[in-house]
C-alpha positions as YAML, in Angstrom:
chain: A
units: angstrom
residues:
- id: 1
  name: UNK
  ca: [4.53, 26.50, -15.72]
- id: 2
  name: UNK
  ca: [7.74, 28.14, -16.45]
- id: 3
  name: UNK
  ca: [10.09, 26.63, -19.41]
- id: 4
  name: UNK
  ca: [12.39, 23.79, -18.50]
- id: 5
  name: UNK
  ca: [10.02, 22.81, -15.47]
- id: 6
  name: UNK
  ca: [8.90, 19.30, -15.36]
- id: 7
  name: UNK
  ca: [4.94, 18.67, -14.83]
- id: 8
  name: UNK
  ca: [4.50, 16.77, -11.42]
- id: 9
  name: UNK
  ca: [4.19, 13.04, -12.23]
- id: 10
  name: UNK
  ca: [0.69, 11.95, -11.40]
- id: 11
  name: UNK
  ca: [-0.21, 10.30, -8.16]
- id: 12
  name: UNK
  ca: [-0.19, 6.51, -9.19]
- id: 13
  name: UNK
  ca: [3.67, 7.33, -10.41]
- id: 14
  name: UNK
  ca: [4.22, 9.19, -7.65]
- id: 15
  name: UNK
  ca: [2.87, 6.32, -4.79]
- id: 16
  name: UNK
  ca: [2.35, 2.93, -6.89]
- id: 17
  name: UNK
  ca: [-0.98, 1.29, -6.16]
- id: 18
  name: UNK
  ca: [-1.18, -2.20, -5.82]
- id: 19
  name: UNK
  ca: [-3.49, -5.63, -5.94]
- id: 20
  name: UNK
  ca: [-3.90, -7.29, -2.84]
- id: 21
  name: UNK
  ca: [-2.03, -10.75, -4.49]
- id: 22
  name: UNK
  ca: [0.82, -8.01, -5.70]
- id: 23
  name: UNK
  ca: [1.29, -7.02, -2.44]
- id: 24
  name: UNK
  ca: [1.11, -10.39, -0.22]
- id: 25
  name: UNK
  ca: [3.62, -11.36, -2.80]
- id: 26
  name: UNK
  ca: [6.55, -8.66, -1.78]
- id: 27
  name: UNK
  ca: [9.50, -9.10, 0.17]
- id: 28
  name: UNK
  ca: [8.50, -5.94, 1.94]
- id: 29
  name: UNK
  ca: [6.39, -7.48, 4.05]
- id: 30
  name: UNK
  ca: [7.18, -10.37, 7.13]
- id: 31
  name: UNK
  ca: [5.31, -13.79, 6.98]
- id: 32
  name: UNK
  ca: [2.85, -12.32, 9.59]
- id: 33
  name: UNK
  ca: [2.64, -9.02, 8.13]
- id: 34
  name: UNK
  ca: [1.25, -10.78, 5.15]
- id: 35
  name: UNK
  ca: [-0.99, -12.68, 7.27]
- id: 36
  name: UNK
  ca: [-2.24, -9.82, 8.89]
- id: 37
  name: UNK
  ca: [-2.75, -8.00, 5.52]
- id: 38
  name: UNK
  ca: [-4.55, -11.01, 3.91]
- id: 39
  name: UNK
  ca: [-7.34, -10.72, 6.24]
- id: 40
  name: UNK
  ca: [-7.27, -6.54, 6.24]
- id: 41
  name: UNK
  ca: [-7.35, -6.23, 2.46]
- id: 42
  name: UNK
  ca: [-10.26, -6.34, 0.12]
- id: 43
  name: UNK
  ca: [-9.63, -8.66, -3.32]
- id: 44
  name: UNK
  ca: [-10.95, -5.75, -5.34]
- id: 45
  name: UNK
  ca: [-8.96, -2.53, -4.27]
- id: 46
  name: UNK
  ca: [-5.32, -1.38, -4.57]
- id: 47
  name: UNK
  ca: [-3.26, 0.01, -2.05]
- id: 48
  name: UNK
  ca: [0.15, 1.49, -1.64]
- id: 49
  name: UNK
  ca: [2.66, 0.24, 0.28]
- id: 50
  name: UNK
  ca: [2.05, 3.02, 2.46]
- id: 51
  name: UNK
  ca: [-1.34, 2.61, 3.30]
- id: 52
  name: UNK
  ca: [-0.62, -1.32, 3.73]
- id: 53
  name: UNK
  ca: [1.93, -0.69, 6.37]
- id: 54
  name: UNK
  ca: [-0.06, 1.80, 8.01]
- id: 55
  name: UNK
  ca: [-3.20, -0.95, 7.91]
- id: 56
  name: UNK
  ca: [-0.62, -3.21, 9.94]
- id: 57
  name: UNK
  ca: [0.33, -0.80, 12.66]
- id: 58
  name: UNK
  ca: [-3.49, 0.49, 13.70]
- id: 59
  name: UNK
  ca: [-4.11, -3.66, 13.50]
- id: 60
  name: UNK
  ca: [-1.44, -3.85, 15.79]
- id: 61
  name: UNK
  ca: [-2.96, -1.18, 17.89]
- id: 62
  name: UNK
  ca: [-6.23, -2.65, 18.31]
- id: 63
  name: UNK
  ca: [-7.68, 0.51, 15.56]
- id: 64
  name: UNK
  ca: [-8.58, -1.89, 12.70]
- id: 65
  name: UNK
  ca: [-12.06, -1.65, 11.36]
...
């Protein structure tokens, strides 16, 4: 690394990860978003917002698993 570069920040700084609660609790999300997600997302793993929205849109395509 050349002097005066900054190190990358790490992944979790980079793309937040959160709890399922954290994230059924955000503004970013509509009523039924949140519904949908409550039912998609597992009580023990964290997510970006990112990966939550994307969860929404293959639900909406029929691609959930």
């Amino acid at each position: 690394m050349k002097k005066g570069e900054q190190e990358p920040l790490p992944e979790t700084v980079q793309n937040p990860v959160y709890a399922k609660q954290q994230i059924l609790e955000s503004k970013q999300f509509t009523p039924l978003e949140k519904d949908v997600l409550s039912a998609l997302l597992a009580d023990n793993e964290r997510y970006t917002i990112d990966k939550a929205k994307q969860m929404i849109e293959e639900f909406a395509k029929g691609e959930a698993n």
